[in-house]
N, C-alpha and C positions, 0 to 999 in steps of 0.2 A: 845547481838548479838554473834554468834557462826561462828569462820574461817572454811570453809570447802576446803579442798584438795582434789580435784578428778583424779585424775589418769584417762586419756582419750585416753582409747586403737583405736579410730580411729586416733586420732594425727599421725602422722609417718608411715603410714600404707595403703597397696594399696589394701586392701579389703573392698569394701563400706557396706559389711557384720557388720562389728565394728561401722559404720555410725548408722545402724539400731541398733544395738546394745546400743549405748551410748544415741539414740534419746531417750530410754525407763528409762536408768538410770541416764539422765537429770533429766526429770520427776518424778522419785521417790525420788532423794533427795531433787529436791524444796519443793515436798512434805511435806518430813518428816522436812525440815531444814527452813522452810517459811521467816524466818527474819534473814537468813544468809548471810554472803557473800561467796560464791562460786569460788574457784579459779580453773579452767580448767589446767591440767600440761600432756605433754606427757609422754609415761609409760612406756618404753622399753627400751632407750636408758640410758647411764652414769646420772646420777643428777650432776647438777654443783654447786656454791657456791650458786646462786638466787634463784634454786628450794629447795638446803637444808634450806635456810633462809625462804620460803615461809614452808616448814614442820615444822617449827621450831613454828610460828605464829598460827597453824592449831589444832584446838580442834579436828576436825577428816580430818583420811587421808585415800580414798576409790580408792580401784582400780577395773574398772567396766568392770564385763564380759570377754567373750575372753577364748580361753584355755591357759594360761598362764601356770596352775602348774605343771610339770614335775621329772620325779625321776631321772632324771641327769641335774640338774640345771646348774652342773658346766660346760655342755657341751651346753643344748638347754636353751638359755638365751633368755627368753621375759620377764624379770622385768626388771628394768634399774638400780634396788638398787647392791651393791658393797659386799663385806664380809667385809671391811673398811666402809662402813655406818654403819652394822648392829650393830656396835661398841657403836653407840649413837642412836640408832634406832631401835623400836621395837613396831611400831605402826600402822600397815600397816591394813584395815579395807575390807574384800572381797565383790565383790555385782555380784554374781553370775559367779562367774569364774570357770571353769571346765580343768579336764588333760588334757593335750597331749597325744590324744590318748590312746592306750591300751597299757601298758609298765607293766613290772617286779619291785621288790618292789625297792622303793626308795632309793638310796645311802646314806653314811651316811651324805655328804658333803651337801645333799637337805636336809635331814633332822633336819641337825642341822641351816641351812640358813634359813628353813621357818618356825623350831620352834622360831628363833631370830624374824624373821622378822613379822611375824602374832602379830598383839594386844591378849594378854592374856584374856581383861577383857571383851569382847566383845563378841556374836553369830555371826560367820561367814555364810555369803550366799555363798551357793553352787551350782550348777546349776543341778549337777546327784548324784545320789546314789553313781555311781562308784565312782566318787572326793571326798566326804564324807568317802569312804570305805581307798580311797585313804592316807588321812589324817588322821584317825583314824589309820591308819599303824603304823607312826609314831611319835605317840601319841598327836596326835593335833584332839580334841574332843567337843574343842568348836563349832562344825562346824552342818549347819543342810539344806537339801536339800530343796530349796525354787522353783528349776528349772531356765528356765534362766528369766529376769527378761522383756526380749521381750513376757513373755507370761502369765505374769500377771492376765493380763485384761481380758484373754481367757475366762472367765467365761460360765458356763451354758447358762444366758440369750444372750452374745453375740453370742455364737456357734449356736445359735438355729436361728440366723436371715444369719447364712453362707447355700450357697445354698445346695441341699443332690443330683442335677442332674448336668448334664453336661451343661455346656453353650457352647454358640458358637464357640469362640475364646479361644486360649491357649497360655499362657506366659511360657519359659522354660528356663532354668540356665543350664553354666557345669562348672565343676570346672578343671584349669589349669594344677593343682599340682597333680591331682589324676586322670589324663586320661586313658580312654577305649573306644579307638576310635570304636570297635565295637559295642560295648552294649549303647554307646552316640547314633551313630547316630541309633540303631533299635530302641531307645526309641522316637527318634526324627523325624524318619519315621514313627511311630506309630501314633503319632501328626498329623503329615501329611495329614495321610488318613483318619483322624477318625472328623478332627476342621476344619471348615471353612476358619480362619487364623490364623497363629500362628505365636510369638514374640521371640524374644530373647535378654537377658537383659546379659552383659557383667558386674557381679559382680566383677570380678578382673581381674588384670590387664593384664594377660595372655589369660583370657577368649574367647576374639574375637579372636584372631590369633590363638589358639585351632581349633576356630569353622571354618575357613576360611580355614584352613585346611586341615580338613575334607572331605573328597570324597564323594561327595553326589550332584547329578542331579538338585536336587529341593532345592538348597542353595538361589538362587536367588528369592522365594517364598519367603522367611521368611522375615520379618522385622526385624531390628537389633534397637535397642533401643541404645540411645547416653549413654554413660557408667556413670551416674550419679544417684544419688537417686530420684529426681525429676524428670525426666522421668519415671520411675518405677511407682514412686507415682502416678504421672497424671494416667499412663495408670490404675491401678487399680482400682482407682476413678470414671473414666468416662468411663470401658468397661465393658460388661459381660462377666469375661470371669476365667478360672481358671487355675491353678499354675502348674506344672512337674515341679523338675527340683533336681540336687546332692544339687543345696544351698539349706543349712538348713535357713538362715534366711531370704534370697528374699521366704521362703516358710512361715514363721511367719509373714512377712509383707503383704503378700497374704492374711494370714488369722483375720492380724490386720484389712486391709478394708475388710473383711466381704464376702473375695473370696475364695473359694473349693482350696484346695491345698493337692498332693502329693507328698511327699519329698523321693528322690530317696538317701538311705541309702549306705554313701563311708567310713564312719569311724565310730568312737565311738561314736559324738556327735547325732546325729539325734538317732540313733540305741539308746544309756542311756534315752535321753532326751522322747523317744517314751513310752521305758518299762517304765518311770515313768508316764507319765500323759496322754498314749495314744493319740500320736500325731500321724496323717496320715502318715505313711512311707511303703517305701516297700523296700526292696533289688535292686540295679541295677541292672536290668536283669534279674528280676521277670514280664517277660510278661503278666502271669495269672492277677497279682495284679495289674499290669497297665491296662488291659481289662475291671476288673471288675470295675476302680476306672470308665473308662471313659462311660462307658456301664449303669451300677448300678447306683442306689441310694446310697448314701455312705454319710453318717451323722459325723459331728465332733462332736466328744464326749473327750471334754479334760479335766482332773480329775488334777485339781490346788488343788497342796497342802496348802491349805490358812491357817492351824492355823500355818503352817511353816512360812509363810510371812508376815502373822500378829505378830507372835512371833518375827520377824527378824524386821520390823517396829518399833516396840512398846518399843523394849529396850532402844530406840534412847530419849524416853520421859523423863525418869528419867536423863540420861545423861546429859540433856541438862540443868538440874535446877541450 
């Protein structure tokens, strides 16, 4: 039997984004680790004496998803590891983690922290190209773009059962940290006039009082969704109805149950993650592209890089002998 250590970037964290996130890299490592024991730990804050004792015990130690990696570490800290851990510590396993953002080349203080801290012997999962490129900067090459691991299962046969027309109803996200209260609510009035009824899902924790707001007539139209995953889930389960919105992953989990989803592009994730495997996005504030999403026939065609994921899988099997 094999210890596993997972680093659980929703642990501590008010983005139910990381929820959806972890739900998918649960599942891959029960997969790959069947007769393991799995030990949950959160992944941002200090480690103390229990969780370095729990690394200590840990045949592998995985930290999942999130954009954790950053070219000034010393300043934007989301690992919870120390430059006094990396002293006895140089194990740390990626499952689809991606930059912050779009930044300039990495420091030498990241680079020298995440050439410590990164497992040498290992293929690292990386969620974009850009993070790959990122890494490869600073001479860390074990690394190989699998995308993020919420979009696995996107396969051909599944996309082909997601609808290509508009349905009735429409769910839509904003994100807190990265407001435009103009281009939010034209895309939201767009909604409006075009869906029968439309939702709104409060992915973080800022999100409602964003949306509240807001200046907008017809607030009192829209349903607002209790701020949890499980509402999201129900509604997409038992409506027809499809996806707008800045969140990147209430827009994979759209497309996880089998719903039309366009993801309104605010940073680098959705934007990497699209030039790689052609995921539905548009620019906020690309009117045309929202028209034609809700107008058109508009098919998902997602290009999962699989011998990357099967190669990122598959290394796990000699390991484990």
């Amino acid at each position: 039997m094999k210890t596993i250590s997972l680093l659980d970037t929703s642990i501590n964290n008010y983005n139910l984004g990381n929820q959806i996130i972890m739900d998918s890299i649960h599942e891959i490592i029960d997969d790959i680790f069947p007769d393991s024991f799995i030990f949950r730990m959160q992944a941002s804050e200090k480690f103390g004496n229990i969780s370095k004792k729990h690394f200590k015990l840990s045949d592998f130690i995985f930290y999942g998803g999130t954009n954790a990696l950053t070219s000034n570490i010393n300043k934007e800290k989301y690992i919870g590891f120390s430059p006094y851990d990396l002293i006895s510590f140089n194990r740390l396993s990626l499952v689809g983690v991606g930059w912050w953002q779009y930044q300039g080349k990495p420091n030498l203080y990241s680079k020298i922290f995440l050439k410590r801290l990164l497992d040498n012997q290992i293929i690292h999962s990386v969620r974009d190209s850009y993070t790959q490129q990122k890494l490869a900067s600073i001479g860390i090459e074990n690394v190989i773009n699998t995308s993020c691991p919420t979009t696995w299962k996107l396969d051909q046969e599944h996309c082909e059962k997601i609808p290509k027309l508009k349905s009735d109803y429409a769910i839509f996200t904003l994100t807190d940290y990265n407001k435009n209260p103009s281009l939010d609510k034209s895309f939201i009035e767009t909604l409006k006039s075009k869906y029968s009824k439309i939702f709104f899902w409060p992915q973080g924790v800022g999100d409602l009082k964003y949306f509240s707001n807001m200046d907008m007539e017809m607030k009192n139209d829209i349903k607002i969704l209790p701020p949890n995953l499980k509402s999201f889930n129900n509604l997409l389960q038992n409506e027809k109805i499809d996806y707008v919105g800045t969140r990147l992953h209430a827009g994979i989990r759209a497309l996880q149950n089998k719903k039309r989803a366009l993801i309104l592009s605010i940073d680098n994730r959705s934007s990497e993650i699209s030039h790689d495997i052609n995921l539905n996005t548009s620019r906020r504030g690309d009117q045309q592209k929202l028209d034609f999403f809700i107008n058109n026939e508009m098919p998902t065609n997602i290009e999962l890089p699989l011998d990357n994921i099967n190669m990122w899988k598959s290394q796990f099997s000699s390991l484990q002998s």
